[in-house]
C-alpha positions in Angstrom: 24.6 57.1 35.6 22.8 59.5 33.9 26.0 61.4 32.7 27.2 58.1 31.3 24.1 58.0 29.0 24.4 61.4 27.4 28.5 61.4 27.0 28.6 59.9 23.1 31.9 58.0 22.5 34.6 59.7 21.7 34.8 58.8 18.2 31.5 59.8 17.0 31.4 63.2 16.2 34.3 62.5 14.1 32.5 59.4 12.1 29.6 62.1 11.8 31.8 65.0 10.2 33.1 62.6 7.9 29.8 61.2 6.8 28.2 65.0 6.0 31.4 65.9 4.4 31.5 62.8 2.6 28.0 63.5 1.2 29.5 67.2 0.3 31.7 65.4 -1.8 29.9 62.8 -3.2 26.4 64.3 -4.2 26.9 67.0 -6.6 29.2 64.8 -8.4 27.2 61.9 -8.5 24.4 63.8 -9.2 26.0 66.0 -12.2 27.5 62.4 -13.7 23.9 61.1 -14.3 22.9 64.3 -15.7 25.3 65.4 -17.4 25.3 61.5 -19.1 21.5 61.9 -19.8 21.8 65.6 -21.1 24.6 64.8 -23.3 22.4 61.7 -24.7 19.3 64.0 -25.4 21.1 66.7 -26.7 23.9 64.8 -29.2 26.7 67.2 -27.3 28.7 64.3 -25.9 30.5 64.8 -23.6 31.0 68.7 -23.2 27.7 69.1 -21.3 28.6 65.9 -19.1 32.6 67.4 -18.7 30.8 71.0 -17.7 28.3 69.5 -15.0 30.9 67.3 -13.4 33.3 70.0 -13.8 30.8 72.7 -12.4 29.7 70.5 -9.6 33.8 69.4 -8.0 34.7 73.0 -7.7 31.0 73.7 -6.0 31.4 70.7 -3.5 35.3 71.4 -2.9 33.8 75.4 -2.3 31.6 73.5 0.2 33.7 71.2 1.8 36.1 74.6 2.6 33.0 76.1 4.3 32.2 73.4 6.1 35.8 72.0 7.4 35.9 75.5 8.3 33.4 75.6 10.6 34.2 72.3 12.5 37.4 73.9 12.6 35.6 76.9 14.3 33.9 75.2 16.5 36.6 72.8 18.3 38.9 76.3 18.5 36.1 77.8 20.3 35.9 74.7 22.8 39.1 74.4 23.2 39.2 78.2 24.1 36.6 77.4 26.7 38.1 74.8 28.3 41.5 77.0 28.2 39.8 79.5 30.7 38.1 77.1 32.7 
């Protein structure tokens, strides 16, 4: 009973890496859209500032998406190795 309780389902460490990497994606460019937007607005440059941030901020998250896929991809060769020798 009590291994039952601390086994996760099987699909939940994938729903997990997809979320963080999902956020990996999404922030930066989300967050350089607003403000490069507001920048732009303050600054009468429209829209190089806005084009530079958003641009600035896909290759960063695409830099940390590679990182991270990366790792996870690390991590389940190492377990697999484990369970190889076992």
């Amino acid at each position: 009973m009590g291994e039952e309780n601390n086994k996760s389902a099987w699909w939940q460490p994938a729903v997990f890496m997809f979320l963080r990497l999902s956020v990996w994606i999404a922030t930066p460019v989300l967050l350089a859209v607003f403000f490069g937007k507001w920048l732009d607005k303050i600054l009468g440059t429209e829209p190089w500032l806005f084009l530079v941030l958003v641009g600035t901020a896909f290759l960063a998250s695409m830099f940390i998406l590679a990182r991270e896929v990366t790792k996870e991809y690390n991590k389940i060769e190492d377990k697999n190795n484990k369970n190889s020798k076992s």
